[in-house]
C-alpha positions as CSV (number, residue, x, y, z in Angstrom):
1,X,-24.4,-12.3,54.2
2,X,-22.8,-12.2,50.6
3,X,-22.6,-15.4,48.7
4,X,-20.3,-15.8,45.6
5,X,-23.1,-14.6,43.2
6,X,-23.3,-11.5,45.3
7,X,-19.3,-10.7,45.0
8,X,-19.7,-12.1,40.9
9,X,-21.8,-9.3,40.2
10,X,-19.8,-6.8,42.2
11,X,-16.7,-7.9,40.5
12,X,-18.7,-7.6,37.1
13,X,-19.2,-4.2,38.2
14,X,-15.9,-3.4,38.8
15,X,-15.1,-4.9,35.2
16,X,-17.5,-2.0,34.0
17,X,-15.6,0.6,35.6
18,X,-11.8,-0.9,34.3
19,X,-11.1,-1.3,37.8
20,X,-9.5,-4.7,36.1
21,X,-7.3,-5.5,39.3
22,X,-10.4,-5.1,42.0
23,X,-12.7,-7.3,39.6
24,X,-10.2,-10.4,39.5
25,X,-10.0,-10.0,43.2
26,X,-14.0,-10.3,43.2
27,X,-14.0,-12.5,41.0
28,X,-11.0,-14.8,42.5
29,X,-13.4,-15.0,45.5
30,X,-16.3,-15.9,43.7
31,X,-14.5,-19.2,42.4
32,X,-12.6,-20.0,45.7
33,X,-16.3,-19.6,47.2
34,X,-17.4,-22.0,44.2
35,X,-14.8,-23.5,42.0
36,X,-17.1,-24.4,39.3
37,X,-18.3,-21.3,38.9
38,X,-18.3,-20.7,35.1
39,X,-19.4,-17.3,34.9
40,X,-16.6,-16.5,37.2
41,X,-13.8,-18.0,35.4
42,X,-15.3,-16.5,31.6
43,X,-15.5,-13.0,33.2
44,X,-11.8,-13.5,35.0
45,X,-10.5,-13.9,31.7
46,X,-12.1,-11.1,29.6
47,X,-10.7,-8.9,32.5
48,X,-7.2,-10.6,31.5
49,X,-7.9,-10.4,28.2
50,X,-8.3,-6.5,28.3
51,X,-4.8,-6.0,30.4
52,X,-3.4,-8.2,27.5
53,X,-2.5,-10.9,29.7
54,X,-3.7,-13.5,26.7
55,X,-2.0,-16.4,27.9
56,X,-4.0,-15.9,31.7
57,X,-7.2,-14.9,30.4
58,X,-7.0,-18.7,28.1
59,X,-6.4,-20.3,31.4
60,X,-9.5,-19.3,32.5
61,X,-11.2,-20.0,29.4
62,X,-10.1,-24.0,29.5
63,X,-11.5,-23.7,32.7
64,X,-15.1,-22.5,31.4
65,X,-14.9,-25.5,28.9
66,X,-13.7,-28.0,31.6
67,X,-17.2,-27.4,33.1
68,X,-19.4,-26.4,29.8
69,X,-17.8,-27.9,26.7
70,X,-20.9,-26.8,24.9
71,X,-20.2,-22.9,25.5
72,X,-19.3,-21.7,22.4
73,X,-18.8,-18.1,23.4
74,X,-15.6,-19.5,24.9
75,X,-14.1,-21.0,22.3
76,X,-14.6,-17.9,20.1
77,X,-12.7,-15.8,23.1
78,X,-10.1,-18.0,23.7
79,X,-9.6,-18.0,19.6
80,X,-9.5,-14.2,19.8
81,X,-6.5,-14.3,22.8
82,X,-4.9,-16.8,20.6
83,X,-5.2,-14.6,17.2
84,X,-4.1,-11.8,19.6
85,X,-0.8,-13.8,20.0
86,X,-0.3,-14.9,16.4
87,X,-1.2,-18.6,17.2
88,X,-3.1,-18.9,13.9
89,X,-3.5,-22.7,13.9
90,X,-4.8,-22.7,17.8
91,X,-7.1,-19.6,17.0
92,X,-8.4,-21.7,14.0
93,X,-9.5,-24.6,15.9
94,X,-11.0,-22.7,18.4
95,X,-13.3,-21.2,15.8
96,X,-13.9,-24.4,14.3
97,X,-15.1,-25.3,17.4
98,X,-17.0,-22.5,18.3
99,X,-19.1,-22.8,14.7
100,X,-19.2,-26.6,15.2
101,X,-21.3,-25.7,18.3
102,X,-23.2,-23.1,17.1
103,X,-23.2,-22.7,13.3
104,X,-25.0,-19.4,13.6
105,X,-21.8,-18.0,15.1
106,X,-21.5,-15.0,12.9
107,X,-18.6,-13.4,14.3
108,X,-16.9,-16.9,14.6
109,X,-16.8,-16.7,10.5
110,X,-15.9,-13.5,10.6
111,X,-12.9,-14.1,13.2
112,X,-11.9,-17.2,11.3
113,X,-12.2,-15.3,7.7
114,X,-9.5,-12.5,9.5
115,X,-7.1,-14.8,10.3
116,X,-7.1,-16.7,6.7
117,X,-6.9,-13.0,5.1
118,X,-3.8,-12.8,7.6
119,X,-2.3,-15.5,5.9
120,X,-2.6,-15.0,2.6
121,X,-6.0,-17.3,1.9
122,X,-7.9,-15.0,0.1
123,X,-10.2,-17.9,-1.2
124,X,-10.9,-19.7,2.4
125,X,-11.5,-15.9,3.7
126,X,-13.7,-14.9,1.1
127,X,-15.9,-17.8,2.1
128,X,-15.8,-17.4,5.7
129,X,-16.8,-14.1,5.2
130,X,-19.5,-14.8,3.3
131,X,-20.9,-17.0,5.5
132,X,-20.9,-14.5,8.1
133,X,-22.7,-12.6,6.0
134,X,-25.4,-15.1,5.4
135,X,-25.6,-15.3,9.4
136,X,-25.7,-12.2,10.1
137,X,-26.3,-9.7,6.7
138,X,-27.0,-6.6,8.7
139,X,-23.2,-6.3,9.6
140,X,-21.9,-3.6,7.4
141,X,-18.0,-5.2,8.8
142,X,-18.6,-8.5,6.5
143,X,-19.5,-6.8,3.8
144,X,-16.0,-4.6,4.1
145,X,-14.0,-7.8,4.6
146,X,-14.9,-8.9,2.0
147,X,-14.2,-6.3,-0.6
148,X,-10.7,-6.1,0.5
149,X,-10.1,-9.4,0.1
150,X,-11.9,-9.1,-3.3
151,X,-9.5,-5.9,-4.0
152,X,-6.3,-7.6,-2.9
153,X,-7.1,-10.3,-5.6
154,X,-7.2,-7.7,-8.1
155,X,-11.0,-8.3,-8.3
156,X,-12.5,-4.1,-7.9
157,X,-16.1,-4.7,-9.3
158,X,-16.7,-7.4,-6.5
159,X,-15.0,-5.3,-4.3
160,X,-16.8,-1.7,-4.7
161,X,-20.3,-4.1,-4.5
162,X,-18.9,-5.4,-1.3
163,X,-18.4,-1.5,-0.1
164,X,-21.5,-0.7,-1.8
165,X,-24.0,-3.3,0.8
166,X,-21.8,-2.5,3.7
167,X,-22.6,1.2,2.9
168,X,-26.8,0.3,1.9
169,X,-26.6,-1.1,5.3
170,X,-24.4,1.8,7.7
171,X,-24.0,5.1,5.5
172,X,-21.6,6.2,7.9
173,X,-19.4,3.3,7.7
174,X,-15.7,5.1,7.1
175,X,-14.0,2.3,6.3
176,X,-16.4,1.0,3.3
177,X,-16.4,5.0,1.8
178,X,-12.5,4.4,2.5
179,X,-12.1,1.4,1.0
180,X,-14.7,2.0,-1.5
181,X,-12.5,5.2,-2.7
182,X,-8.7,3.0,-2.6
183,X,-10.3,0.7,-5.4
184,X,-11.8,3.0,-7.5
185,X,-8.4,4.7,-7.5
186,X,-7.1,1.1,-8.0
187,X,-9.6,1.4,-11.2
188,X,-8.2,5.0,-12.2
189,X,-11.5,6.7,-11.1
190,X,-9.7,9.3,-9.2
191,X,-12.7,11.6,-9.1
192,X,-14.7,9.4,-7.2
193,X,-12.3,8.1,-5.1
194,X,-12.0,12.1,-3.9
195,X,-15.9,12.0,-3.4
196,X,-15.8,8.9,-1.2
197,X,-12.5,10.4,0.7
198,X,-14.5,13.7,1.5
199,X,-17.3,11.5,2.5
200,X,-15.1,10.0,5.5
201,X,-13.8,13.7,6.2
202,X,-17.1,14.8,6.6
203,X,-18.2,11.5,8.8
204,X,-14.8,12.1,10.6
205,X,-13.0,15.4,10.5
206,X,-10.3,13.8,12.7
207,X,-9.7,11.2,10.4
208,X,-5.4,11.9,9.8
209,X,-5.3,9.1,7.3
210,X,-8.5,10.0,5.6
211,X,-6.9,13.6,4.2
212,X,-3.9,11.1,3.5
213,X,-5.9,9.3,1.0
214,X,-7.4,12.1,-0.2
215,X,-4.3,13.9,-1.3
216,X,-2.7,10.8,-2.9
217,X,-6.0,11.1,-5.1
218,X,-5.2,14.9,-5.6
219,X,-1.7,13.9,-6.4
220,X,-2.8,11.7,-9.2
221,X,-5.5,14.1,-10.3
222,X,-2.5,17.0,-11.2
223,X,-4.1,18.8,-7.9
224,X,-0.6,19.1,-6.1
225,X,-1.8,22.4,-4.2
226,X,-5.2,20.9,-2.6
227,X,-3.1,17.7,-1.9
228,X,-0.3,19.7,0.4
229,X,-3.3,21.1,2.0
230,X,-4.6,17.8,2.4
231,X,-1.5,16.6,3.7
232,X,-1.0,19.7,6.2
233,X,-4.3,18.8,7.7
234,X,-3.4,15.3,8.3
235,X,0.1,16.4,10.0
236,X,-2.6,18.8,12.2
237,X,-4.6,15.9,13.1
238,X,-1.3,13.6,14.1
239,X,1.9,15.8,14.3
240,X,3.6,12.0,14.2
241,X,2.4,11.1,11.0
242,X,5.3,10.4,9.1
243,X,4.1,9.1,5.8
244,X,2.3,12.5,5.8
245,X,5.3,14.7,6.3
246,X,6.8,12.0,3.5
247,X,3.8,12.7,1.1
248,X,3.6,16.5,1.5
249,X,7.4,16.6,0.5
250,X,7.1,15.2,-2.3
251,X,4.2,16.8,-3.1
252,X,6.6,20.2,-2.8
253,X,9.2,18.7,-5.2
254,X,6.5,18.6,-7.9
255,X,5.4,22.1,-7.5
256,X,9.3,23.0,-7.3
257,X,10.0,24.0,-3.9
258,X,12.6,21.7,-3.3
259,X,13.5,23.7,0.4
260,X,10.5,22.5,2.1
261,X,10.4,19.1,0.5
262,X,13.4,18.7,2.2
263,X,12.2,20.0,5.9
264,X,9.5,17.3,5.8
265,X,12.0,15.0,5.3
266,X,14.1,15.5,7.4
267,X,11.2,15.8,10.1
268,X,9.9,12.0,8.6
269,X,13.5,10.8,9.0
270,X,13.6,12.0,12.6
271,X,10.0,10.4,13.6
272,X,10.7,7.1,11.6
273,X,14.8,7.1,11.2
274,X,14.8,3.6,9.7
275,X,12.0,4.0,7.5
276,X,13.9,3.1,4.2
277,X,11.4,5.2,1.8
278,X,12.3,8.2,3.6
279,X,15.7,8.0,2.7
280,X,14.8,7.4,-0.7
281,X,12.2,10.7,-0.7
282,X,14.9,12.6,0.4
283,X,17.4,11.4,-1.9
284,X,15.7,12.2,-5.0
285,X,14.8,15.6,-3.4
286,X,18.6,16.2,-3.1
287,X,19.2,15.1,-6.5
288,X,16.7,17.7,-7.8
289,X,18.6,20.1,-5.3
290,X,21.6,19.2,-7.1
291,X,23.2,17.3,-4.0
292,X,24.2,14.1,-5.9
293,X,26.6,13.3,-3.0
294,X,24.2,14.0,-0.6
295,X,21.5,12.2,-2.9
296,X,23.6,8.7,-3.2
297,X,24.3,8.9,0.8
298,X,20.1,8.5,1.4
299,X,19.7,5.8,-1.3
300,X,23.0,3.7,0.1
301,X,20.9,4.7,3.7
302,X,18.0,3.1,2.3
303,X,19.5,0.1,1.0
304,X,21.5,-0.5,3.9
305,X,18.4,-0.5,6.0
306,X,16.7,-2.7,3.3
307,X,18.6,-4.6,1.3
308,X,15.6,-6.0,-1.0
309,X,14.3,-2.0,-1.6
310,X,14.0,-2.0,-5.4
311,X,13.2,1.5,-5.7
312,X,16.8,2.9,-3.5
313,X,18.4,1.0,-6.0
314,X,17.1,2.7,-9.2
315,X,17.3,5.9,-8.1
316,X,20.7,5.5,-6.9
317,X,21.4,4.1,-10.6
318,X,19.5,7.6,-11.5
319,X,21.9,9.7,-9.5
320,X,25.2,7.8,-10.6
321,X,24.1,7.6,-14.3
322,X,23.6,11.8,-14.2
323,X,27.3,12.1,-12.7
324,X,28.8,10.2,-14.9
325,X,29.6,6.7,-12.4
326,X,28.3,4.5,-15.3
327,X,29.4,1.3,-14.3
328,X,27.9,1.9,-10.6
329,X,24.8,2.9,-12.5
330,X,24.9,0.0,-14.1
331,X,25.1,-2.5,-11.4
332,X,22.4,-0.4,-9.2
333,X,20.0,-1.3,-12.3
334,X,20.9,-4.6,-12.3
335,X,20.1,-5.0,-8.6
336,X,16.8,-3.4,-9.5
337,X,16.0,-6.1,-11.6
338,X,17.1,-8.7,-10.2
339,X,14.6,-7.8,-7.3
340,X,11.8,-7.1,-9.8
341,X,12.3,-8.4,-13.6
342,X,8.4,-7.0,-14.0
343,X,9.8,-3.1,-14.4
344,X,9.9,-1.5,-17.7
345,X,11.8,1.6,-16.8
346,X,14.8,-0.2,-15.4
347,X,15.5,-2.2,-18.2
348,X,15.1,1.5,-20.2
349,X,17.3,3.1,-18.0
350,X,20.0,0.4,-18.1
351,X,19.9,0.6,-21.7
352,X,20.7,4.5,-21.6
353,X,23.3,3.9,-19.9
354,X,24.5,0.6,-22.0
355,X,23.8,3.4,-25.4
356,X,25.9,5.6,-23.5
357,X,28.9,3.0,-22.7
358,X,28.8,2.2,-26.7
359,X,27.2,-0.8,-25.4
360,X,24.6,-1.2,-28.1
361,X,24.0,-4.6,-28.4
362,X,23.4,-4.7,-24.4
363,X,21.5,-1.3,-25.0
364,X,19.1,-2.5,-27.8
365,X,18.4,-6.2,-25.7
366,X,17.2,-3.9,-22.6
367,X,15.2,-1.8,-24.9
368,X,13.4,-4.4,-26.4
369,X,12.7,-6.4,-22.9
370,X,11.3,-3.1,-21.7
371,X,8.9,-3.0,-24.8
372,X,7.9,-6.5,-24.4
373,X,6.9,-5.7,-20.3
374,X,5.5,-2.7,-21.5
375,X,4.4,-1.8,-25.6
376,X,3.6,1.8,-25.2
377,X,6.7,3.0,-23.2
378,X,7.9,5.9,-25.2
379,X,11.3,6.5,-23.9
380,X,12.0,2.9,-24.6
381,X,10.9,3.3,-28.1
382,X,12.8,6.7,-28.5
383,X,16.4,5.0,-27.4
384,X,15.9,1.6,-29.7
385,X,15.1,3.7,-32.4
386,X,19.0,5.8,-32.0
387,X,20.5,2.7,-31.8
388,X,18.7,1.4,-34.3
389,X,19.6,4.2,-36.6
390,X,23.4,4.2,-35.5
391,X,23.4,0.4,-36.1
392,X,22.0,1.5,-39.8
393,X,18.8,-0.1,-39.7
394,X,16.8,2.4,-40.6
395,X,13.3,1.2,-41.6
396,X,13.4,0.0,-38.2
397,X,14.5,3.1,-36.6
398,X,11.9,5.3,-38.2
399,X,9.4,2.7,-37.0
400,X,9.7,3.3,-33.4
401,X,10.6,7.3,-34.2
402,X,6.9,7.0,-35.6
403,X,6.0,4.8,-33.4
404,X,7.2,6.8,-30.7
405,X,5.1,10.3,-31.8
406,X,1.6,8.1,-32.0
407,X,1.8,7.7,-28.4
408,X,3.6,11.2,-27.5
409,X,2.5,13.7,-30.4
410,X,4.2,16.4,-28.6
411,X,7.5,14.5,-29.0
412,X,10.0,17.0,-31.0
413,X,13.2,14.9,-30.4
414,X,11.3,12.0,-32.0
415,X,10.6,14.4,-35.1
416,X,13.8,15.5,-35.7
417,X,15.3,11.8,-35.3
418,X,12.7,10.4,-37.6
419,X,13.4,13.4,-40.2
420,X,17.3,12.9,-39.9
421,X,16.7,9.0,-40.3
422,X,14.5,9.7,-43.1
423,X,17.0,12.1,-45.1
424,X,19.7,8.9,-44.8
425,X,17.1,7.0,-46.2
426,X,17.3,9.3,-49.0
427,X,13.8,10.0,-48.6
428,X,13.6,14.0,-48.3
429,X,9.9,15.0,-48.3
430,X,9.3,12.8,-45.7
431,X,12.3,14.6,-44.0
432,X,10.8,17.9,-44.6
433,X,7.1,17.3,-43.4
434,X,8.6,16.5,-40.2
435,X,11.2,19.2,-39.8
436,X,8.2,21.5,-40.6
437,X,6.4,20.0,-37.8
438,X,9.2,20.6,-35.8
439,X,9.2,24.2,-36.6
440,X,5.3,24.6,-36.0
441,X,6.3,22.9,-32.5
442,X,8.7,25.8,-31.6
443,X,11.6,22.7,-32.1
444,X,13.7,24.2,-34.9
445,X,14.4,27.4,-36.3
């Protein structure tokens, strides 16, 4: 004759096979047979917990800790259903409590460090994970946590020896050669970041995002053909990967074909149609295209489906400054902006289009806030040193014409601006030497 332990490990069984709905029955007999049956009840609601039924499967839990208040194993669980459902405060306690019970709860920390990530807490996460790490330092996973964290603060060289230990311990670890490769292209160390993106290829050749990453590295590297091929292998591996079909198009528009940029837009646009950067892709492939119409339709797409998208905004102030719609362009640079006073360009751009309204005092105060986000931005130094020269001040002028050819000494216009403002300066040798290096640049005749 069976008895409930009998029909508990036959419903445990069943749990093996995912035959959930025959193990609750097994197991719902099991508890009516002994309703304090605590296995019963903890194994009735990891089979809820895997059909998703989170709110069931913590019933069951509370009934576990009704009987054994001690068992920390389900706290952590009924923490996990609660994570599961966003109930960060809940999930917290539970893991409080689970750690409160057994302080050598590894994953507890580690749990508990997730959801403080979640949130925003790098500092609280960063210690939770390292004390999971001093529980349990053969888990490559805490050392990975970790480093993001430490590379969403900014902080790479605690973050790549995070990656580095998770690796020392699991070689294979993808996401620690993945993550490992995002910050050193964080750190501008695009060649390594390739090796440690080949590294998860080779671990995982069905890796879609892996090639992903790998391209964007290309990209940034000037390697635009190995990055489409990248990109065509990731669309391979998930034919529904629209950031992929977003990527490879623009990958197209650098090397000029401009036709099949816009087919993988239009494919991204069909798998994601209110994805707001695919608009915006689009757009400035149009505008390449000569579209403008057609260019301003995406970005006014992109804003309407996100209002607070800095970027549809400046390219739309791209599009309408190039036909001519100056005011429009200006008030699309203004809502840039507004949405991110940290841009250099913007400010530059405005000011073109200020210099170009006759503007110049307007002009020359969005030059000079673009220098002062950014020193070294040549365009901006270029334009403030025409207005600067049309205002008269020439001294000034020829500094940032001078200025402007340190950091670009491939810069002709800059030459022959300086050597113009030089010969009103009255100063004609200097005005010579440059419109001779103009010549030796191919700039004059």
């Amino acid at each position: 004759m069976f008895d409930e332990t009998d029909i508990f490990r036959r419903g445990v069984a069943l749990q093996k096979q995912q035959d959930y709905d025959q193990a609750i029955e097994a197991f719902n007999e099991a508890i009516r047979l002994n309703p304090k049956y605590v296995e019963a009840y903890y194994s009735r609601g990891n089979v809820y917990e895997a059909k998703g039924m989170h709110d069931v499967a913590i019933e069951n839990y509370n009934e576990v800790l009704r009987f054994a208040p001690k068992e920390a194993t389900a706290y952590f669980n009924r923490g996990v259903a609660h994570s599961k459902m966003n109930r960060n405060t809940q999930a917290i306690a539970d893991y409080d409590r689970a750690v409160e019970v057994d302080p050598d709860y590894s994953k507890a920390y580690y749990n508990r460090g997730f959801i403080h990530f979640r949130k925003g807490e790098f500092d609280e996460a960063i210690t939770d994970y390292s004390t999971a790490i001093e529980k349990n330092p053969k888990d490559a996973d805490g050392y990975v946590s970790r480093g993001l964290v430490h590379a969403m603060k900014g902080e790479f060289d605690e973050a790549i020896a995070d990656y580095d230990l998770a690796i020392k311990v699991d070689p294979n670890h993808t996401k620690a050669h993945g993550n490992r490769g995002n910050a050193m292209e964080k750190r501008g160390d695009f060649e390594t970041a390739i090796k440690e993106y080949t590294r998860v290829v080779e671990i995982d050749p069905k890796d879609a995002k892996a090639h992903s990453n790998r391209a964007i590295a290309y990209v940034k590297s000037g390697l635009t053909l190995e990055a489409v091929n990248d990109y065509t292998e990731a669309i391979r591996l998930d034919p529904r990967y629209a950031k992929a079909y977003c990527s490879r198009g623009m990958a197209y528009v650098r090397l000029h074909k401009v036709a099949k940029a816009l087919d993988d837009f239009d494919e991204a646009i069909r798998l994601e149609p209110k994805n707001a950067e695919v608009y915006v892709c689009r757009g400035t492939a149009r505008a390449a295209k000569g579209n403008r119409d057609g260019a301003i339709e995406d970005h006014t797409e992109a804003i309407s489906l996100d209002p607070e998208y800095t970027k549809a905004y400046y390219q739309r102030g791209q599009v309408h400054s190039v036909v001519g719609n100056l005011d429009s362009a200006i008030t699309d640079f203004s809502a840039a902006i507004e949405l991110d006073p940290e841009e250099a360009s913007v400010y530059c751009h405005r000011g073109v289009v200020y210099t170009r309204k006759g503007e110049l005092s307007l002009a020359l105060k969005d030059y000079n806030q673009s220098l002062e986000l950014d020193g070294n931005y040549v365009k901006a130094h270029y334009n403030r040193g025409l207005v600067l020269m049309i205002q008269g001040d020439l001294d000034a002028a020829v500094k940032d014409f001078s200025h402007t050819v340190r950091i670009d000494p491939n810069n002709v216009r800059a030459y022959q601006s300086r050597a113009l403002a030089y010969e009103r300066k009255g100063e004609n040798g200097k005005a010579k030497a440059d419109m001779k290096k103009v010549k030796q640049m191919g700039g004059g005749k």
